[in-house]
N, CA, C, O and CB atoms as a CASP TS submission, in Angstrom:
PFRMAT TS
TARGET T0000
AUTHOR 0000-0000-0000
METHOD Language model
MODEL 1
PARENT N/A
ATOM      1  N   UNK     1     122.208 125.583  56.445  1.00  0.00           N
ATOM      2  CA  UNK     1     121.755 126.691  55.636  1.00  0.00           C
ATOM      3  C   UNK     1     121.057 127.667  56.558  1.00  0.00           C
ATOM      4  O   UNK     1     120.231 127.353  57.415  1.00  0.00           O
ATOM      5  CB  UNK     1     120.819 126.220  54.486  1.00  0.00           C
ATOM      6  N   UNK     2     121.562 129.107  56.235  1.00  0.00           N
ATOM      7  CA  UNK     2     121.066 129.944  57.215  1.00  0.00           C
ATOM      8  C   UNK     2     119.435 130.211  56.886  1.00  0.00           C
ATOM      9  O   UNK     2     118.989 129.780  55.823  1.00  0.00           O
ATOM     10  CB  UNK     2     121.979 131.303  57.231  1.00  0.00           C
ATOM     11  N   UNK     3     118.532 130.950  57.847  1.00  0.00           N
ATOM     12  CA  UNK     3     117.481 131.166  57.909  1.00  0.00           C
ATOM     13  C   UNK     3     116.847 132.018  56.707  1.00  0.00           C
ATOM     14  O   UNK     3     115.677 132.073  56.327  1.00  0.00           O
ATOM     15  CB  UNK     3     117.411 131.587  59.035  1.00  0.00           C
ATOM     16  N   UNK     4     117.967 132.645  56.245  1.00  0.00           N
ATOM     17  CA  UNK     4     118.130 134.291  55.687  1.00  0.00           C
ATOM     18  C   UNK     4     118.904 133.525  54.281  1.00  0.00           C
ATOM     19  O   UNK     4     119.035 134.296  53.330  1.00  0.00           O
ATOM     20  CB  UNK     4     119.402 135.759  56.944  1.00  0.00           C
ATOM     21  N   UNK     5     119.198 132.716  54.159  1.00  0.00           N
ATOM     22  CA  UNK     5     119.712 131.808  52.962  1.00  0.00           C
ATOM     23  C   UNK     5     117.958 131.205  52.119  1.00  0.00           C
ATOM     24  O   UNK     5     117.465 131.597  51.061  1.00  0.00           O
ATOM     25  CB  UNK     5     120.927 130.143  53.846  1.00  0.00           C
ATOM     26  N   UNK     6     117.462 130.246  53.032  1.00  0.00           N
ATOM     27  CA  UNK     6     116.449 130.278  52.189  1.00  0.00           C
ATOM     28  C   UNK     6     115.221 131.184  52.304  1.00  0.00           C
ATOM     29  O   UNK     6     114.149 131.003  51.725  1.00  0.00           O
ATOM     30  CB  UNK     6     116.090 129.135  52.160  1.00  0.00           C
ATOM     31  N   UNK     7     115.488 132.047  53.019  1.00  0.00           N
ATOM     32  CA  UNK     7     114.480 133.185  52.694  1.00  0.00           C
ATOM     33  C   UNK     7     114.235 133.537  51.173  1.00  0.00           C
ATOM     34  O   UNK     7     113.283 133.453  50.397  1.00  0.00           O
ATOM     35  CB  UNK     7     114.982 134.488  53.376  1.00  0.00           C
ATOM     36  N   UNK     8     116.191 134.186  51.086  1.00  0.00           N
ATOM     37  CA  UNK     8     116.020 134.844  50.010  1.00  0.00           C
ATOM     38  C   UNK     8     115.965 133.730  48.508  1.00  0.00           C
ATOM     39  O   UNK     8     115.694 134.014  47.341  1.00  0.00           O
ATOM     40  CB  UNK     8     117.227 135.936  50.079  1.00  0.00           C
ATOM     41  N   UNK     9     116.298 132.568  49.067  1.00  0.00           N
ATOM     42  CA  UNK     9     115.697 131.783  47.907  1.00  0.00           C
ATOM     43  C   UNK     9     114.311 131.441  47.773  1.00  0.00           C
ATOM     44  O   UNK     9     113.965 131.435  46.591  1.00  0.00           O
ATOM     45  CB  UNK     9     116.275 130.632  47.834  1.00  0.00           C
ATOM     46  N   UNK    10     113.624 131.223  48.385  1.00  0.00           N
ATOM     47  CA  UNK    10     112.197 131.458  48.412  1.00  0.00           C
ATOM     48  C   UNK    10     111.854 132.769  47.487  1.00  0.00           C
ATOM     49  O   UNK    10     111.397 132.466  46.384  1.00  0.00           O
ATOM     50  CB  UNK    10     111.720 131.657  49.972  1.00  0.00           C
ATOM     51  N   UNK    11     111.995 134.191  47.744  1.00  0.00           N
ATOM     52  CA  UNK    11     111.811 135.365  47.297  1.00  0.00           C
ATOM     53  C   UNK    11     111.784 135.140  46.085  1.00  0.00           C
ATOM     54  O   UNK    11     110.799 135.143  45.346  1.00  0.00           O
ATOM     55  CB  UNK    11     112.610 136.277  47.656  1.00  0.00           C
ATOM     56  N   UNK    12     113.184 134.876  45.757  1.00  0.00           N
ATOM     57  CA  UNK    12     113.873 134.471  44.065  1.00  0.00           C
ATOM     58  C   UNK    12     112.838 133.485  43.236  1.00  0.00           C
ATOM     59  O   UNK    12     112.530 133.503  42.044  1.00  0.00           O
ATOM     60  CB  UNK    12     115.601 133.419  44.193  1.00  0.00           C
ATOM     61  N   UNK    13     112.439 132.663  44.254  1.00  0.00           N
ATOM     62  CA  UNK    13     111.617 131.741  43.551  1.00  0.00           C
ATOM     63  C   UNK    13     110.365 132.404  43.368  1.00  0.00           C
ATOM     64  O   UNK    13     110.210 132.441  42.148  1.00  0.00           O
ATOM     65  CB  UNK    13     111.457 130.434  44.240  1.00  0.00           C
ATOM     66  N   UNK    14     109.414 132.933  43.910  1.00  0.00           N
ATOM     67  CA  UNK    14     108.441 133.666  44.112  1.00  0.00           C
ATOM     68  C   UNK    14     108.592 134.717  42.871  1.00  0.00           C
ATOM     69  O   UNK    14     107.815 134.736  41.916  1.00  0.00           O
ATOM     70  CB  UNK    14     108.462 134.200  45.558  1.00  0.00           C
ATOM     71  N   UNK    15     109.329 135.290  42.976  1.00  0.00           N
ATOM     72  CA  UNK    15     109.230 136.469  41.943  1.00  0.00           C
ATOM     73  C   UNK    15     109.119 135.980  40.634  1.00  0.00           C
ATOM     74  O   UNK    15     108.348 136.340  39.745  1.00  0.00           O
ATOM     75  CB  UNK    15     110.429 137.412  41.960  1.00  0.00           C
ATOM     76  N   UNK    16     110.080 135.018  40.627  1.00  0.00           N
ATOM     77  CA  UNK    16     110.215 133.997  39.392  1.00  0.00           C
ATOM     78  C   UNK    16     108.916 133.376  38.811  1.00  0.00           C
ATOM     79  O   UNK    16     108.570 133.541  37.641  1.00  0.00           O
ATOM     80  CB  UNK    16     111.094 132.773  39.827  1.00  0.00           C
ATOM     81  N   UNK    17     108.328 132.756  39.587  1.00  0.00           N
ATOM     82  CA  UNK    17     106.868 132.402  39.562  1.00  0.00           C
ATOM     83  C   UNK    17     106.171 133.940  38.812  1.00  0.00           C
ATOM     84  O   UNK    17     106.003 134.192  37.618  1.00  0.00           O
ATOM     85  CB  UNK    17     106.238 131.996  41.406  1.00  0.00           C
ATOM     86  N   UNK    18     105.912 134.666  39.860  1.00  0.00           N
ATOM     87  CA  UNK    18     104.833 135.869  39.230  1.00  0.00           C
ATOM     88  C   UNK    18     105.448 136.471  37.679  1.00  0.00           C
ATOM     89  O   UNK    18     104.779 136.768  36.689  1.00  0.00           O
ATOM     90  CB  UNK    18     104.754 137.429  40.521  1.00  0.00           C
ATOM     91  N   UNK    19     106.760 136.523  37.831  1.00  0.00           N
ATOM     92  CA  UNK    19     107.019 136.995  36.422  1.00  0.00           C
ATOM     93  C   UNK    19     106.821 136.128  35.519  1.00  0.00           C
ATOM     94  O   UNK    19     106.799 136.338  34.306  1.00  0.00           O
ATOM     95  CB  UNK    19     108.233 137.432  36.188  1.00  0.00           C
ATOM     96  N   UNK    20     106.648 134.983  36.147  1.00  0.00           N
ATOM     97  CA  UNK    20     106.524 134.100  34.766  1.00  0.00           C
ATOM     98  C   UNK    20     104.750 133.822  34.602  1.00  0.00           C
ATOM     99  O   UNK    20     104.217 133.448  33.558  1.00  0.00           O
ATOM    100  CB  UNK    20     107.550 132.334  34.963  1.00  0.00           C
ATOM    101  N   UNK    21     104.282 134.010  35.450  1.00  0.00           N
ATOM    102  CA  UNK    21     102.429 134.417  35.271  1.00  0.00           C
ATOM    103  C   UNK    21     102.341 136.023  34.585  1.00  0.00           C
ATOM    104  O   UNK    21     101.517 136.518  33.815  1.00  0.00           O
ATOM    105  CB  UNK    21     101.419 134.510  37.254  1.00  0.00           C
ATOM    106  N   UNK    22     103.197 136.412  35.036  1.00  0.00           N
ATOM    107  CA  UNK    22     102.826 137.487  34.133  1.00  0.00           C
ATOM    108  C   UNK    22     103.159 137.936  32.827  1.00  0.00           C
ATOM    109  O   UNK    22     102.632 138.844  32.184  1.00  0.00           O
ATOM    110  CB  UNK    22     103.018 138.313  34.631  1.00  0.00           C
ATOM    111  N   UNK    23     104.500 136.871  32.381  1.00  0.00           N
ATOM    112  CA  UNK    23     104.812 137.093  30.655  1.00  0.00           C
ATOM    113  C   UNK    23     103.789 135.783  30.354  1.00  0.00           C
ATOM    114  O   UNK    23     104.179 135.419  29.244  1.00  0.00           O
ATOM    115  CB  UNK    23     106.898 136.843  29.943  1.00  0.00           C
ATOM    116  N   UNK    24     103.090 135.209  30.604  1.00  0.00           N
ATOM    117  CA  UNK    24     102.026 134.598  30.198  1.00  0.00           C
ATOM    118  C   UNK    24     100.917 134.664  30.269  1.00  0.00           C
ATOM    119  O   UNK    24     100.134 133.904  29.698  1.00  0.00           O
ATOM    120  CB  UNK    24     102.032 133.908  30.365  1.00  0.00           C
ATOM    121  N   UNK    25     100.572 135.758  31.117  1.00  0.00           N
ATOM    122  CA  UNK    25      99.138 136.381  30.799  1.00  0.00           C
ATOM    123  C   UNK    25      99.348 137.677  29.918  1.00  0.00           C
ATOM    124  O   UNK    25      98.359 138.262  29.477  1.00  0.00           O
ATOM    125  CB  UNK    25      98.289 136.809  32.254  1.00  0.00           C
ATOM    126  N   UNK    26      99.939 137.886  29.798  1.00  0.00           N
ATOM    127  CA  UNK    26     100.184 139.373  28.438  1.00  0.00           C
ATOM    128  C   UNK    26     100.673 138.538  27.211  1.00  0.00           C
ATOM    129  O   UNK    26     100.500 139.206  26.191  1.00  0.00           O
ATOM    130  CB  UNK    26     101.784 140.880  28.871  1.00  0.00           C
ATOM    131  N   UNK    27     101.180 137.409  26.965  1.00  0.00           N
ATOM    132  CA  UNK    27     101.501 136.600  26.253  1.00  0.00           C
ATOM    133  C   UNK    27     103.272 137.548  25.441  1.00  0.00           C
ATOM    134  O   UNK    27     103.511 137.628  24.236  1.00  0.00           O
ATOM    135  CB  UNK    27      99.949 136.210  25.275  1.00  0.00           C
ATOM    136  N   UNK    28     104.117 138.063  26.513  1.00  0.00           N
ATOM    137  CA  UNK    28     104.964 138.226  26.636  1.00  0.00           C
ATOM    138  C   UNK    28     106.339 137.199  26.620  1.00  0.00           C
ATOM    139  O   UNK    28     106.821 137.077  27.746  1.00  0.00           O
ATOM    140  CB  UNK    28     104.629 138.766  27.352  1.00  0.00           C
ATOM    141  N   UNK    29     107.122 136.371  25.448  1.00  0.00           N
ATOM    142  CA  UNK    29     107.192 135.223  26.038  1.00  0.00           C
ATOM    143  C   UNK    29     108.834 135.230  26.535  1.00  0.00           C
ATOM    144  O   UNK    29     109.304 134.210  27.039  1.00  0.00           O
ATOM    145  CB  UNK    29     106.679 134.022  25.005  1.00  0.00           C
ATOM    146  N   UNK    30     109.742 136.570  26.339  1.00  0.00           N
ATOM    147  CA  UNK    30     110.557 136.971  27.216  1.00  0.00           C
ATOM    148  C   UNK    30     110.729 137.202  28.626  1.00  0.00           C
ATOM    149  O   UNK    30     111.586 137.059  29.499  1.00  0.00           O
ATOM    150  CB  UNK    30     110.714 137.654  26.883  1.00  0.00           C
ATOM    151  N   UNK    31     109.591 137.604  28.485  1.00  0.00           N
ATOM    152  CA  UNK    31     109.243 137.929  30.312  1.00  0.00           C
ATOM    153  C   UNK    31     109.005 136.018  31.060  1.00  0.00           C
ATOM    154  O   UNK    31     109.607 135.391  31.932  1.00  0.00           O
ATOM    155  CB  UNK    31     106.998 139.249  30.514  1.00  0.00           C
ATOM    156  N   UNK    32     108.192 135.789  30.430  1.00  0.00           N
ATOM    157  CA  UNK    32     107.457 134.447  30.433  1.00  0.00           C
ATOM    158  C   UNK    32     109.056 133.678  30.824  1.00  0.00           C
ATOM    159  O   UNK    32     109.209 133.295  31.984  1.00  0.00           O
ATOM    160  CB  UNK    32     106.479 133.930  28.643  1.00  0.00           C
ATOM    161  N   UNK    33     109.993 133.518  29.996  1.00  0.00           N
ATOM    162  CA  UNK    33     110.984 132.628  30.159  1.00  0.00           C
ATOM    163  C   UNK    33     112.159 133.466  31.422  1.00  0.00           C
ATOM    164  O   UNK    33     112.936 132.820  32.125  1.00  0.00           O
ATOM    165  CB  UNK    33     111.646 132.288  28.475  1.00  0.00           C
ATOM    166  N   UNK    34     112.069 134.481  31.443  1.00  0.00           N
ATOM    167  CA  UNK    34     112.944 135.288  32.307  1.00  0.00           C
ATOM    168  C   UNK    34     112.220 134.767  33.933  1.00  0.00           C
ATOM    169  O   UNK    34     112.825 134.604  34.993  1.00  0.00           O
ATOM    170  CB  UNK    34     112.806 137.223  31.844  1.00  0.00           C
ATOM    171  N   UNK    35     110.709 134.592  33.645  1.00  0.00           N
ATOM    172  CA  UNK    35     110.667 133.539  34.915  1.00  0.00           C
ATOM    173  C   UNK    35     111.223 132.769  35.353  1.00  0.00           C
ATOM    174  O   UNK    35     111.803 132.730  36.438  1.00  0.00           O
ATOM    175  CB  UNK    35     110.042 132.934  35.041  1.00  0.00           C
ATOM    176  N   UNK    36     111.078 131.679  34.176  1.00  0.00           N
ATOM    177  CA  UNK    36     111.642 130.166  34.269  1.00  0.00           C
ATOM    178  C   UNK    36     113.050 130.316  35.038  1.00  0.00           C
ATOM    179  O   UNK    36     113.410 129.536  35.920  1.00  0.00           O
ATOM    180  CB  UNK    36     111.888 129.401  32.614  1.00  0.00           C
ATOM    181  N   UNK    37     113.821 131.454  34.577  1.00  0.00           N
ATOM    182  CA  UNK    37     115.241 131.115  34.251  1.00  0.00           C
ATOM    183  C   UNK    37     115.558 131.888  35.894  1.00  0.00           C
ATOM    184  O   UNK    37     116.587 131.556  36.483  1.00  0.00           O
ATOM    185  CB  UNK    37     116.054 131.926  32.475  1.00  0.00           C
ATOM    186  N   UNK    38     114.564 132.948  36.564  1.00  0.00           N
ATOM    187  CA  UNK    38     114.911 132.864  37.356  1.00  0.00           C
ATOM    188  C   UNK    38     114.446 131.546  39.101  1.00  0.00           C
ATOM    189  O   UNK    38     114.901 131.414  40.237  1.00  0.00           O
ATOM    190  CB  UNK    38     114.837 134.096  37.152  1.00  0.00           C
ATOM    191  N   UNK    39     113.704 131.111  38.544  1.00  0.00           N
ATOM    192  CA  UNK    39     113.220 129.682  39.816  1.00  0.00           C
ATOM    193  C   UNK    39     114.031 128.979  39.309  1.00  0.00           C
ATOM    194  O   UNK    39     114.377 128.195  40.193  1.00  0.00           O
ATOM    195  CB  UNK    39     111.564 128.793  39.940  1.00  0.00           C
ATOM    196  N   UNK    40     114.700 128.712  38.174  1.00  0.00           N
ATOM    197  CA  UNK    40     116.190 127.849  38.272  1.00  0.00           C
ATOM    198  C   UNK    40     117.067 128.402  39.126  1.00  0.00           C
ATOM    199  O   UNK    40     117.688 127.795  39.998  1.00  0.00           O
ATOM    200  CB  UNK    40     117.022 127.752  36.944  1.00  0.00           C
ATOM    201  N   UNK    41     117.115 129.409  38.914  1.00  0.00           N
ATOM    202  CA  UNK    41     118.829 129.904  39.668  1.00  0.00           C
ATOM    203  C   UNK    41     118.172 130.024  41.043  1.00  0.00           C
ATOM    204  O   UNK    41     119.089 129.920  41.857  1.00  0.00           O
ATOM    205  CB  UNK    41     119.814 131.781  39.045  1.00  0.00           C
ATOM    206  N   UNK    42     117.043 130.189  41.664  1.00  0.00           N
ATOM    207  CA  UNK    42     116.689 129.841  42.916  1.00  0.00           C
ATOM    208  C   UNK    42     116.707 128.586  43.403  1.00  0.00           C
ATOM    209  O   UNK    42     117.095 128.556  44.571  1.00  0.00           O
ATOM    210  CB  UNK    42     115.661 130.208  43.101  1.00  0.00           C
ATOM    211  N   UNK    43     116.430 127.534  42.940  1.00  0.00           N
ATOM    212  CA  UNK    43     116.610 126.673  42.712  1.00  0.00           C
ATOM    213  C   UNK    43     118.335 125.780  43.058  1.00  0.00           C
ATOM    214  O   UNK    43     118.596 125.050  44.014  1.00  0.00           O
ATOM    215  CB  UNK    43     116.072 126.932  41.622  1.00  0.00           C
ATOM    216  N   UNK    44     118.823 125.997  42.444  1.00  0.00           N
ATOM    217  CA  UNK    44     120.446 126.103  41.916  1.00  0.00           C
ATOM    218  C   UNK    44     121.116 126.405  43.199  1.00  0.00           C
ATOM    219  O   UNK    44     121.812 125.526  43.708  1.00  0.00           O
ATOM    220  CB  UNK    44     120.833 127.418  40.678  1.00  0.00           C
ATOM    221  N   UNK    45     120.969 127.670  43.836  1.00  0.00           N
ATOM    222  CA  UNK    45     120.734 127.971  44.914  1.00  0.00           C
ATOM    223  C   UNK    45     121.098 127.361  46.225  1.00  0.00           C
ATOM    224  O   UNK    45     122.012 127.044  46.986  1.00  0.00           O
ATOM    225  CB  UNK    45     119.791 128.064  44.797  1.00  0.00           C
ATOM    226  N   UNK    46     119.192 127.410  45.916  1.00  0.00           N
ATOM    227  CA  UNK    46     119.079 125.791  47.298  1.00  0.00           C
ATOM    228  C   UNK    46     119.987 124.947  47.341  1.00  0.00           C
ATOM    229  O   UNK    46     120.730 124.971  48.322  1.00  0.00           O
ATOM    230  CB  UNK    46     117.886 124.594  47.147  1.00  0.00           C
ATOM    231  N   UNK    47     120.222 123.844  46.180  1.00  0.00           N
ATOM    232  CA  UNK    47     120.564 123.108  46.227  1.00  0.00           C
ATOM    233  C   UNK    47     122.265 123.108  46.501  1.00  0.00           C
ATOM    234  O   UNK    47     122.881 122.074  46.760  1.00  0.00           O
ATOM    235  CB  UNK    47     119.957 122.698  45.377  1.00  0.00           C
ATOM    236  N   UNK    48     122.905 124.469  46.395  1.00  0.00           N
ATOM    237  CA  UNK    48     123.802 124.954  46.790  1.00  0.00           C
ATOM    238  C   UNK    48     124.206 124.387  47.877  1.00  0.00           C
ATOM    239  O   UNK    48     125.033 123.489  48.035  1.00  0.00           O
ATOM    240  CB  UNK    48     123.655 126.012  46.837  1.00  0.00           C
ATOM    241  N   UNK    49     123.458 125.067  48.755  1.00  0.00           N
ATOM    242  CA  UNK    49     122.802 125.532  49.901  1.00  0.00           C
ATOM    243  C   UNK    49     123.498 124.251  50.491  1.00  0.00           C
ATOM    244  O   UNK    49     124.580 124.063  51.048  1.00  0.00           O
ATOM    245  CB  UNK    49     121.037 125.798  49.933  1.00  0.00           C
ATOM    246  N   UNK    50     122.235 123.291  50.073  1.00  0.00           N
ATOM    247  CA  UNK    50     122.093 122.128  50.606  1.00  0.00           C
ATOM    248  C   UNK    50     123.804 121.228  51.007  1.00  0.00           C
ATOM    249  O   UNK    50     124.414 120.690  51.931  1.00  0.00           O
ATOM    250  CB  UNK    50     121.078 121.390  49.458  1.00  0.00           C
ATOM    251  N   UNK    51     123.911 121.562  49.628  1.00  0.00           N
ATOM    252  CA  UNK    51     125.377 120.490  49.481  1.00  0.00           C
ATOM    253  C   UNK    51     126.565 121.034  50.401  1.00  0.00           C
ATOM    254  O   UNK    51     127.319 120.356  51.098  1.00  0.00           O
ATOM    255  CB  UNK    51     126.095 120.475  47.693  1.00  0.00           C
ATOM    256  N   UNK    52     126.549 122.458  50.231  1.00  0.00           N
ATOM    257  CA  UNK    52     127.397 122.647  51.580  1.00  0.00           C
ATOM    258  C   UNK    52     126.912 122.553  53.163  1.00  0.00           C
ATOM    259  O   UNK    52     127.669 122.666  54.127  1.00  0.00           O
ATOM    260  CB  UNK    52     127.893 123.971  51.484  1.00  0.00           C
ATOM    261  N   UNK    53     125.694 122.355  53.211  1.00  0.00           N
ATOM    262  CA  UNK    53     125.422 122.112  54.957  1.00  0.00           C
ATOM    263  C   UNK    53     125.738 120.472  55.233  1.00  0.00           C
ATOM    264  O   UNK    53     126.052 120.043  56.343  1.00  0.00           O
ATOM    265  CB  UNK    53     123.468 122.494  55.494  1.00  0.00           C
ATOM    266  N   UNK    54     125.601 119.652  54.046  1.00  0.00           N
ATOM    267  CA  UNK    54     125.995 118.151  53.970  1.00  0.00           C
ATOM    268  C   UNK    54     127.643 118.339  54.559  1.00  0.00           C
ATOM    269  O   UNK    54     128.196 117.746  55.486  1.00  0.00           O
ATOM    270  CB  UNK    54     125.835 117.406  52.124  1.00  0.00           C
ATOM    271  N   UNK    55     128.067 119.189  53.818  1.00  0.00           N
ATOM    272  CA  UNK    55     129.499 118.219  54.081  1.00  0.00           C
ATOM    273  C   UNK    55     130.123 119.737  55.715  1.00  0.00           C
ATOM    274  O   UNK    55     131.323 120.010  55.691  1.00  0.00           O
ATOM    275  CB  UNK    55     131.130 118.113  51.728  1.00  0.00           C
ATOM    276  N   UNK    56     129.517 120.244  56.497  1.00  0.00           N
ATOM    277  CA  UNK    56     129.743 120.639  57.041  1.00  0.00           C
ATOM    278  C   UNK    56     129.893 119.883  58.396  1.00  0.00           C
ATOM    279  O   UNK    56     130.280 120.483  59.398  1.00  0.00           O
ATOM    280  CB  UNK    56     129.239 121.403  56.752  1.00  0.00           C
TER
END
């Protein structure tokens, strides 16, 4: 997995995080889950990631 692979999954995850502190401190609960849903797909991702450097 390139360097620049989990960068930008990190990012994804990160943003994911704050948006999801932040539809839960406004008690927003769209925003709140639009977090969640994005540190999955960061997530998802990785693990992408992962499974193709295995079988490389």
């Amino acid at each position: 997995m390139g360097i620049a692979d989990k960068a930008q999954n990190k990012i994804d995850d990160l943003g994911g995080q704050a948006k999801e502190a932040a539809g839960s401190a406004t008690g927003d609960k769209s925003t709140e889950n639009e977090g969640k849903i994005d540190q999955a797909k960061a997530n998802l991702k990785d693990a992408g990631e992962k499974i193709k450097d295995a079988f490389k």
